[in-house]
C-alpha positions as CSV (number, residue, x, y, z in Angstrom):
1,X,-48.5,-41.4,-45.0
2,X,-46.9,-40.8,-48.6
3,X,-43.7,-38.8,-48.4
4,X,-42.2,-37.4,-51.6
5,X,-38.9,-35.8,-52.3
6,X,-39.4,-32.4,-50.7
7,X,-40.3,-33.5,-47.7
8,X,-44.3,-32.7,-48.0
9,X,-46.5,-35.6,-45.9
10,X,-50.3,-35.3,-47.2
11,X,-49.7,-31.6,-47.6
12,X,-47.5,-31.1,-44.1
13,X,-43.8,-30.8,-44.2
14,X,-41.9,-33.7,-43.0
15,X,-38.8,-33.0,-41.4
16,X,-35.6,-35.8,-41.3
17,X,-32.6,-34.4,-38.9
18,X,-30.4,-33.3,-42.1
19,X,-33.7,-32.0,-43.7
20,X,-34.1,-29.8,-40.4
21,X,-30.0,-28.8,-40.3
22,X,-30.5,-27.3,-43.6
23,X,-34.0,-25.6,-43.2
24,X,-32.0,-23.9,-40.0
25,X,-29.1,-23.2,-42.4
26,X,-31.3,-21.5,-45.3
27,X,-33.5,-19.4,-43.5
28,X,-31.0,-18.2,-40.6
29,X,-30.4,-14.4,-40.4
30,X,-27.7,-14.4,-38.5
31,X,-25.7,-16.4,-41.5
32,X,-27.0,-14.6,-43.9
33,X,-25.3,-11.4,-41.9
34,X,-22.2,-13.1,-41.6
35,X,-22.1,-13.1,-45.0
36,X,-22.6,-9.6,-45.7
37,X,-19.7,-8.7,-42.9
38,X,-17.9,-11.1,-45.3
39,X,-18.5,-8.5,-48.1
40,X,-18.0,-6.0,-45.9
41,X,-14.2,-7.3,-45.1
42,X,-13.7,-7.9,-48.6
43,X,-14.7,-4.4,-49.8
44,X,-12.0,-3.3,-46.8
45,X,-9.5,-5.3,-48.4
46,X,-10.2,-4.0,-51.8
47,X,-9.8,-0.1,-50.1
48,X,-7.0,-0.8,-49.0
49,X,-5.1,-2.3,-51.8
50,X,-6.2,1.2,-53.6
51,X,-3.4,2.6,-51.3
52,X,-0.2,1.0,-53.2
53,X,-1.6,3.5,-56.4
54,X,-0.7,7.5,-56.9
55,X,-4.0,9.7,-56.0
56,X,-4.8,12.8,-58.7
57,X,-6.8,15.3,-57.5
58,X,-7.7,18.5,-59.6
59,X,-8.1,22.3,-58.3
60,X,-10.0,25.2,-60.0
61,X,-9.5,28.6,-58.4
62,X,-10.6,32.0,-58.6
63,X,-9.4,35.2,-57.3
64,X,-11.1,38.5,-57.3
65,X,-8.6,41.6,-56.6
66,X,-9.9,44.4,-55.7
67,X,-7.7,46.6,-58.3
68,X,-5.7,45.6,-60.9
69,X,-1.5,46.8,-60.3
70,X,0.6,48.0,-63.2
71,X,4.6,48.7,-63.7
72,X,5.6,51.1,-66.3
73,X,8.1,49.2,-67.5
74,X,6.5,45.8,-66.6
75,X,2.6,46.7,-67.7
76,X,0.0,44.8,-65.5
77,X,1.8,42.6,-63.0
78,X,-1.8,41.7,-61.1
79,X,-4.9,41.4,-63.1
80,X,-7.9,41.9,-61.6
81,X,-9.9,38.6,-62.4
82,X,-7.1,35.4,-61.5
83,X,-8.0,32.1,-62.6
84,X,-6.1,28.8,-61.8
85,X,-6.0,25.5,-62.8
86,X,-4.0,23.0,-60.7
87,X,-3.5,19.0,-61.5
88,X,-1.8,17.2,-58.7
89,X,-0.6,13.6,-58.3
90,X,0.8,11.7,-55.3
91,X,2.7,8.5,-55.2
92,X,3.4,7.2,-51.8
93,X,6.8,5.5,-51.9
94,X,7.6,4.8,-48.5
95,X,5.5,5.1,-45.2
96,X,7.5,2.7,-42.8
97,X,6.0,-0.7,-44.7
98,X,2.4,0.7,-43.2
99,X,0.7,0.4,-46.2
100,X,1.7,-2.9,-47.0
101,X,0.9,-3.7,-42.9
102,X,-2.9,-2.5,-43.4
103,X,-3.1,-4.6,-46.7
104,X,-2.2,-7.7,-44.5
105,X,-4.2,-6.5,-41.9
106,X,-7.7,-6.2,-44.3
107,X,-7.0,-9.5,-45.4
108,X,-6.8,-10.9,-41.9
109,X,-10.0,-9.5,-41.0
110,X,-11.9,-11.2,-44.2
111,X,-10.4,-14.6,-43.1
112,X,-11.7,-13.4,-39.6
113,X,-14.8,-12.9,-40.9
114,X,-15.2,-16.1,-43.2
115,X,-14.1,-18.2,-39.7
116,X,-16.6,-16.4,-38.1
117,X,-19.3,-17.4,-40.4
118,X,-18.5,-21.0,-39.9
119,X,-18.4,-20.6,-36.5
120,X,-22.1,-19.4,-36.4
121,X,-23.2,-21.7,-39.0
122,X,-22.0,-24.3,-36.4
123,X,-23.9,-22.6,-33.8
124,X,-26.8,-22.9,-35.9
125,X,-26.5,-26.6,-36.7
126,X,-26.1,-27.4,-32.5
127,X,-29.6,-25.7,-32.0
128,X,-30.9,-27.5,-35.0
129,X,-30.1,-30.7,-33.5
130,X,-30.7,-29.3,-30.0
131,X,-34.3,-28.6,-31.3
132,X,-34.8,-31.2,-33.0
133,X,-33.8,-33.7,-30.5
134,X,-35.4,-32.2,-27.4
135,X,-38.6,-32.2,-29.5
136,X,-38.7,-36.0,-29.7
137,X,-38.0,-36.5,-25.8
138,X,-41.1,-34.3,-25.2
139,X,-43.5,-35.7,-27.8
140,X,-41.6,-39.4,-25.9
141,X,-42.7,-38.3,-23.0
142,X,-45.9,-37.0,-23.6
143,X,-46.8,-40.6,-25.2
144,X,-45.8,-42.1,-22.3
145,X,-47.7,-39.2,-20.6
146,X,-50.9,-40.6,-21.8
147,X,-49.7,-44.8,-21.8
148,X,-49.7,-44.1,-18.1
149,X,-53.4,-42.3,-17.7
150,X,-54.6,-45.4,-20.2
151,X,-53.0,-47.9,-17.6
152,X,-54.8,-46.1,-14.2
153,X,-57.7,-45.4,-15.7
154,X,-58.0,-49.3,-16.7
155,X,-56.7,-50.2,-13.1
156,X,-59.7,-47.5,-11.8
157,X,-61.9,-49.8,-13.8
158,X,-60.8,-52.7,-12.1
159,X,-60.8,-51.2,-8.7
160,X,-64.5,-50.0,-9.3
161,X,-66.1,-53.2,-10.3
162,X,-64.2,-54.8,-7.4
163,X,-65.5,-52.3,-5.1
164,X,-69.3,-52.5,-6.5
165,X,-69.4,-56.1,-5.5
166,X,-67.4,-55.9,-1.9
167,X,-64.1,-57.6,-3.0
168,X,-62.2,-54.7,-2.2
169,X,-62.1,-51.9,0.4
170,X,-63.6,-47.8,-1.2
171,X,-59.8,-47.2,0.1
172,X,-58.6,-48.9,-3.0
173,X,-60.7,-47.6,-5.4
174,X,-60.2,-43.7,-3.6
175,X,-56.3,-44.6,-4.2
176,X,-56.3,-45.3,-7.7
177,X,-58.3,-42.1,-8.3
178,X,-55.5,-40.0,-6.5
179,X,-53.1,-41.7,-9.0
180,X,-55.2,-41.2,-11.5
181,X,-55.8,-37.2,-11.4
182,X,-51.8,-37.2,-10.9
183,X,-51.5,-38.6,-13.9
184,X,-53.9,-36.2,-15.6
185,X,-52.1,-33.4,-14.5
186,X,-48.7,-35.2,-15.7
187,X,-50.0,-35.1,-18.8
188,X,-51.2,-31.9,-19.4
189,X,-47.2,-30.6,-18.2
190,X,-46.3,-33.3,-21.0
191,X,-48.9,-31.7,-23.4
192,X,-47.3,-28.2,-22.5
193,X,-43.7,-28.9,-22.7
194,X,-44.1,-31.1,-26.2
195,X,-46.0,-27.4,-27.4
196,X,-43.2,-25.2,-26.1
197,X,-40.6,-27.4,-27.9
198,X,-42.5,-27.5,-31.3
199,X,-42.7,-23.6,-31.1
200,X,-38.8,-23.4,-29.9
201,X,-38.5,-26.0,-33.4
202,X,-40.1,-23.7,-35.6
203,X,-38.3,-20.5,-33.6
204,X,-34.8,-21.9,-34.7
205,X,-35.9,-22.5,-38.2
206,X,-37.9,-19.1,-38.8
207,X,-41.3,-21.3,-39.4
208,X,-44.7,-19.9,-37.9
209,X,-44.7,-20.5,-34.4
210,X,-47.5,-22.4,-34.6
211,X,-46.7,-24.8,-37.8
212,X,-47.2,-28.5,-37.4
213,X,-44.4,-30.6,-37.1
214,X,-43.5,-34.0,-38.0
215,X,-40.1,-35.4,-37.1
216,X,-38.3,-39.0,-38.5
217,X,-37.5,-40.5,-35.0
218,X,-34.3,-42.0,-34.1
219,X,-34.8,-45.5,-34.6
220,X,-31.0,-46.7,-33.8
221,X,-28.9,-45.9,-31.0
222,X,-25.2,-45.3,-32.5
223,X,-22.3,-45.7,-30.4
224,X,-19.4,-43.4,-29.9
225,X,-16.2,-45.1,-30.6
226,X,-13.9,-42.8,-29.8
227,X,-11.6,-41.4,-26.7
228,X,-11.4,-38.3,-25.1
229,X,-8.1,-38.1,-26.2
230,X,-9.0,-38.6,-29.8
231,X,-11.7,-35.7,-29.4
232,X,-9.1,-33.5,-28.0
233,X,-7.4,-33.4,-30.9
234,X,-10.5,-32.4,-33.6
235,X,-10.8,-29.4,-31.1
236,X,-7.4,-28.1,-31.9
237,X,-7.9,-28.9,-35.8
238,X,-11.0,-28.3,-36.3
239,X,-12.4,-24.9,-33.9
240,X,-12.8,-22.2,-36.3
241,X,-12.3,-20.1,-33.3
242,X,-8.9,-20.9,-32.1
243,X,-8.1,-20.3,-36.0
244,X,-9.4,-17.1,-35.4
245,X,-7.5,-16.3,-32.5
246,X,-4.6,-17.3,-34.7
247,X,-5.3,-14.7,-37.3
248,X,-6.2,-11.5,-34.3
249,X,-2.4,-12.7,-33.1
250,X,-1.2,-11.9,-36.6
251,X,-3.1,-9.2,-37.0
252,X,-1.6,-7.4,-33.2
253,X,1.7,-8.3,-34.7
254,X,1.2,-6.1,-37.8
255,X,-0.4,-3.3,-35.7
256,X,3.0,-3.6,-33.9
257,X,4.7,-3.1,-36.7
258,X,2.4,-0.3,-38.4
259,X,3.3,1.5,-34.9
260,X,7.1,1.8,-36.1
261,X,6.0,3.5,-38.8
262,X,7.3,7.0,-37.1
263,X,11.1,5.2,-36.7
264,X,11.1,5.6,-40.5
265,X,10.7,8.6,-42.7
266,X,7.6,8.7,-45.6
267,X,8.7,9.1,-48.9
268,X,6.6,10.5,-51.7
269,X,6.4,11.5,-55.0
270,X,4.5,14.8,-56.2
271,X,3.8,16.2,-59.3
272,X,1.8,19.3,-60.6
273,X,0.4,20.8,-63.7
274,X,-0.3,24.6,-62.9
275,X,-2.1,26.7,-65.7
276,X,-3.0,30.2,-65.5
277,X,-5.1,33.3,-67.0
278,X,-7.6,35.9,-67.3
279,X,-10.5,34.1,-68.4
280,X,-12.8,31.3,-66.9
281,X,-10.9,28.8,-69.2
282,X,-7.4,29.9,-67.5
283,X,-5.5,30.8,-71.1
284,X,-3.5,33.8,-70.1
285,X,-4.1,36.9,-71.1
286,X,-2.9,40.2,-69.6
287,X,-0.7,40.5,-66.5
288,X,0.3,36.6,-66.5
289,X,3.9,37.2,-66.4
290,X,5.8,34.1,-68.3
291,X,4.6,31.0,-69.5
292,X,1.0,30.5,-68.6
293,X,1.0,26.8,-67.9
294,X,4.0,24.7,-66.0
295,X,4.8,21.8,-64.2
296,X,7.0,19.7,-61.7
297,X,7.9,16.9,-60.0
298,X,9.3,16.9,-56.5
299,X,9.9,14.2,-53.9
300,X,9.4,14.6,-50.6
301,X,11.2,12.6,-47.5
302,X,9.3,13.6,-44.1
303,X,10.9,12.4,-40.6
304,X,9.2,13.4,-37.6
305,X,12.6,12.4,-35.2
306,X,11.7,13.8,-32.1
307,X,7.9,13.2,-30.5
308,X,8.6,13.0,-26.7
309,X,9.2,8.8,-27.2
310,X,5.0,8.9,-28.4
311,X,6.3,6.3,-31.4
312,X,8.1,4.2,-28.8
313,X,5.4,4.2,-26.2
314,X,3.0,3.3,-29.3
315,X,5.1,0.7,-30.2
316,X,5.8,-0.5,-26.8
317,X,1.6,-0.7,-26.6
318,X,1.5,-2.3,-29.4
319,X,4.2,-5.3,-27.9
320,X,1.7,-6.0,-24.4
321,X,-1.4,-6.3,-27.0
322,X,0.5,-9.1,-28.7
323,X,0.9,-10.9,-25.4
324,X,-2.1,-10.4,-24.2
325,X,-3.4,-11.8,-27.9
326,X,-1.2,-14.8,-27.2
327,X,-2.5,-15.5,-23.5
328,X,-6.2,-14.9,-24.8
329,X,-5.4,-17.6,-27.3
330,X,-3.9,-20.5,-24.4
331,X,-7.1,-19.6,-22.7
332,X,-9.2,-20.1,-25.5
333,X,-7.8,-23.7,-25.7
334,X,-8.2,-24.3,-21.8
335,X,-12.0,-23.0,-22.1
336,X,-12.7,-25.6,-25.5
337,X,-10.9,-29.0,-23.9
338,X,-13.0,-27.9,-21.1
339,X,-15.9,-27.9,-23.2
340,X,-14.7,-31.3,-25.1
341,X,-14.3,-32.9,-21.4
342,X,-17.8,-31.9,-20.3
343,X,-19.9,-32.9,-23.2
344,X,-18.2,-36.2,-24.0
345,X,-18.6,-37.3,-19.7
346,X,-22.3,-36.1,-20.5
347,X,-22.3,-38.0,-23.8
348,X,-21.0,-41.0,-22.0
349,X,-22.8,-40.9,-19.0
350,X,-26.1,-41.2,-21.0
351,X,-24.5,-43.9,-23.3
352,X,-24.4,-46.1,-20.0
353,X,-27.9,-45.1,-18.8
354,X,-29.1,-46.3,-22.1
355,X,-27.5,-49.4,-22.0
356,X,-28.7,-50.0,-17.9
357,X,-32.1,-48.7,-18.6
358,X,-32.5,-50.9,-21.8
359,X,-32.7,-54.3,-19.6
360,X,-34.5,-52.5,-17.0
361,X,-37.6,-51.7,-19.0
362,X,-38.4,-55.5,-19.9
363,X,-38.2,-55.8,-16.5
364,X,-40.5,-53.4,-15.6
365,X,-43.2,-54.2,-18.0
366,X,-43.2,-58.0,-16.5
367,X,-43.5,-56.8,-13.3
368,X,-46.2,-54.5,-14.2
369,X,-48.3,-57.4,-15.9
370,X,-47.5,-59.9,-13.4
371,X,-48.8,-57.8,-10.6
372,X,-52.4,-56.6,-12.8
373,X,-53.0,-59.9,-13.2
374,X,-52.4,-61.1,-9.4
375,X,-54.8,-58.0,-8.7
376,X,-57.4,-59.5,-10.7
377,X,-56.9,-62.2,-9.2
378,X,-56.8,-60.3,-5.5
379,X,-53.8,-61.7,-4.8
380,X,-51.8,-58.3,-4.7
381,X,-53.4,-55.5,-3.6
382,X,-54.2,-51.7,-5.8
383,X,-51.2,-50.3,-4.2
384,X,-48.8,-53.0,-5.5
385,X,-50.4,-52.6,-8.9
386,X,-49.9,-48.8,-8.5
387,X,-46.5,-49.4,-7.3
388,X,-45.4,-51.5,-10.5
389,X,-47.0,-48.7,-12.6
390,X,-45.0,-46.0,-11.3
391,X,-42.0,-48.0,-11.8
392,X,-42.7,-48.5,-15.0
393,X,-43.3,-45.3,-16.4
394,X,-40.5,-44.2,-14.4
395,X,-38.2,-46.5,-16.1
396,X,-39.8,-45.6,-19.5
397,X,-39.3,-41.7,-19.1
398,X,-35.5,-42.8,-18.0
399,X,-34.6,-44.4,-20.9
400,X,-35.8,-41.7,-23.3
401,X,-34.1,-39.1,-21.6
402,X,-30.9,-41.1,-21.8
403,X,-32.0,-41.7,-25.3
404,X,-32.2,-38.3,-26.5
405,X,-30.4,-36.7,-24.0
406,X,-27.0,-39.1,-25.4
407,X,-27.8,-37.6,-28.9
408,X,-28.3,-33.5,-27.4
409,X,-25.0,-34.7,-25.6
410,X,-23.1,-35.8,-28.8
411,X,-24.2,-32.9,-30.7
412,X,-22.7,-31.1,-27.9
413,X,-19.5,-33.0,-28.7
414,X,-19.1,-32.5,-32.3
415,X,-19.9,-28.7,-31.6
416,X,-17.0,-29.1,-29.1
417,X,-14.3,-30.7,-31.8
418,X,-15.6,-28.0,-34.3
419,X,-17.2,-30.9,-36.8
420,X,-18.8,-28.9,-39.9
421,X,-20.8,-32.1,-40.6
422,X,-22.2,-33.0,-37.0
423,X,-24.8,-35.4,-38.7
424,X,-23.4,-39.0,-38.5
C-alpha cells in the first residue's frame, strides 16, 4: 500500500498512534468547550477589573403638577411642567479590599479553567490510546481467531482421510468436528468484538461509526525504566488537577477575606450635575428659583457596625471552607498515588507476562508441529493434536493481551503522572 503525508492509504485513512492522538484532539467537543469556558473566565476577569473605575449614569425626569403655585412677592414658586436633568458619577474608594478580592478571585477561575482544559485534553489522549490499543488486541485476536479454525479444519482433513480408510476410530474424526464448530463460534465473538472496537475507535475520534480503519501496529515492545518512586513524583508536578486544587484553596482564602468586608466601612466618592427648567430641554424658565443648573461632590463613608455577628458568622464560614479546601486537596493526592500505584503494578505485571509468554510461544508452536506430524504418522492420537492446539492459541491470545494490555497499562501510567506528551 502507498502511504503519503496525510495519512491517506489507496484512498482510506491510515492512522499511526500520534496521527490518532491528534485526530481525537481536533475534532473533540468537549475541548473545544473547555475552551469557550476559557473565554468565558476571561470575559469574568475582564468584568471584574471594570470595578476599580467610577460608574456615570444619567437621569431625565418629568413632573406634571396638577396646578401651578405662586407667591406675591416670590411669583411662581412651582411650575406646572418640571423637567430634570441629573448626571451622576460614583467612584468606589474603599469596600474592605473586596473589589480587589473578586479581581484575584476571576483570575483564579481562568487559571482554573485553562488547568481544566489540560486536564480533559489528557482525558482525551488516554481514550485515544485506550482505543487505539484495544483495537489492535481485537483485530490480534481475531487473526489468531481464524489461524486456529485454519489449523482444525486441516487437522479435520487429516482425521477424515484417516477415518475413510480405517486407520482411525469415527470417534476421532467426530472430536475434531466438536473443536472445530468451537472454533467457528470463537471466531465469530472475535469478528464481533474487533467490530465493536473499530466503532468505539471512530466514536472517540468523531469518525462515522462505520469508517474503515487501518492502524500502524506496535512492532517494538519498549521497556519502562523507571520506579514507582520516580512516578510518584511526576504525579505531584505534573496533575493539572492537584494544581487546581491549589488555585480553589486560594480562591476560599479570598472568599474569606471578601467575607470581612462588613469589619470595614465602604468609602465612596459621588458627584452630580443637576439642571433644571420649564421646557423639554431643562433651560429654566419660570418658577425655577436660583441658578438652573448645579453641582457637587460628596464622599460618603458607610459602616454597618452592628448585624447580630452575621459578618463574623460569614467569616467564621468562610475559615471551615478553607479547611475543608485543604483536606479535599491531601485527599486528592491520596486518590492520584493510588492511581500511580495501580496502573504501574498493572503496567508491570503485563511487562513480566510478556517476557514469560515470549519463550513460551516457541514452545508451543514446536509442540504443536511435533505432535501433527506424529498424528500423521498415528503415533499420537487427534486428541493430543487437539491438545497442543489449544495450547497454542492459548499461549498466542496470552501474549497479545500482555502485549497490548502493558501499552493500555502505561498509558494508564502516564495519565497517572499527568504527562501532556504520553506518546513515547
Amino acid at each position: 500500500m502507498i502511504r503519503n503525508a496525510s495519512g491517506q492509504t489507496d484512498g482510506v485513512y491510515y492512522f499511526t498512534l500520534e496521527r490518532a492522538i491528534q485526530w481525537a484532539l481536533s475534532s473533540d467537543l468537549g475541548l473545544q468547550s473547555a475552551q469557550e469556558d476559557i473565554k468565558a473566565a476571561m470575559a469574568r476577569k475582564n468584568a471584574r477589573g471594570t470595578d476599580f473605575f467610577p460608574t456615570f449614569n444619567l437621569t431625565y425626569q418629568y413632573v406634571r403638577n396638577d396646578d401651578k403655585q405662586t407667591v406675591t412677592e416670590l411669583g411662581t414658586i412651582r411650575p406646572r411642567n418640571e423637567y430634570t436633568i441629573i448626571g451622576k458619577f460614583t467612584q468606589p474608594l474603599f469596600e474592605g479590599f473586596s473589589i480587589l478580592n473578586r479581581y484575584k478571585i476571576s483570575d483564579l477561575s481562568l487559571q482554573v479553567s485553562e488547568a481544566s482544559k489540560q486536564v480533559y485534553r489528557q482525558d482525551v489522549i488516554y481514550s485515544a490510546m485506550d482505543a487505539y490499543f484495544s483495537l489492535l488486541k481485537s483485530r490480534k485476536l481475531w487473526e489468531i481467531a481464524q489461524e486456529t479454525v485454519s489449523e482444525i479444519e486441516a487437522q479435520r482433513k487429516d482425521a477424515k482421510n484417516f477415518y475413510e480408510v480405517g486407520i482411525t476410530p469415527l470417534n476421532d474424526l467426530l472430536q475434531v468436528e466438536v473443536e472445530l464448530a468451537n472454533a467457528k463460534q470463537d471466531l465469530v465473538a472475535s469478528r464481533n468484538n474487533l467490530q465493536t472496537d473499530e466503532a468505539n475507535f471512530n466514536k472517540v475520534l468523531r469518525r462515522p461509526i462505520n469508517a474503515p480503519v487501518y492502524l500502524e501496529d506496535i512492532l517494538y515492545f519498549t521497556p519502562f525504566d523507571y520506579d514507582i518512586e520516580y512516578c510518584f513524583g511526576q504525579a505531584e508536578i505534573h496533575r493539572q488537577e492537584l494544581d487546581i486544587a491549589d488555585l480553589e484553596l486560594q480562591i476560599a482564602k479570598k472568599e474569606f477575606d471578601i467575607s470581612k468586608k462588613g469589619f470595614f466601612p465602604s468609602i465612596s466618592l459621588e458627584g452630580r450635575y443637576v439642571q433644571q427648567g420649564t421646557e423639554w430641554d431643562a433651560r429654566g424658565g419660570l418658577g425655577v428659583l436660583g441658578d438652573s443648573s448645579f453641582w457637587n461632590i460628596t464622599a460618603v463613608a458607610t459602616w454597618n457596625f452592628f448585624e447580630w455577628g452575621r459578618t463574623y458568622y460569614g467569616a467564621e464560614e468562610q475559615i471551615y471552607r478553607v479547611a475543608q479546601t485543604r483536606l479535599e486537596r491531601f485527599q486528592l493526592l491520596d486518590d492520584i498515588r493510588l492511581e500511580v500505584k495501580e496502573s504501574y503494578l498493572r503496567m508491570r505485571q503485563a511487562e513480566t507476562n510478556i517476557q514469560t509468554i515470549e519463550v513460551a510461544i516457541a514452545q508451543a508452536e514446536e509442540n504443536f508441529r511435533i505432535n501433527r506430524e506424529r498424528y500423521q504418522e498415528q503415533i499420537a492420537t487427534a486428541t493430543d493434536v487437539l491438545i497442543a492446539q489449544t495450547l497454542l492459541s492459548r499461549t498466542r491470545t496470552n501474549y497479545f493481551n500482555a502485549v497490548y494490555d502493558y501499552e493500555i497499562a502505561k498509558a494508564e501510567l502516564f495519565r497517572a503522572m499527568g504527562v501532556l506528551n504520553m506518546v513515547n
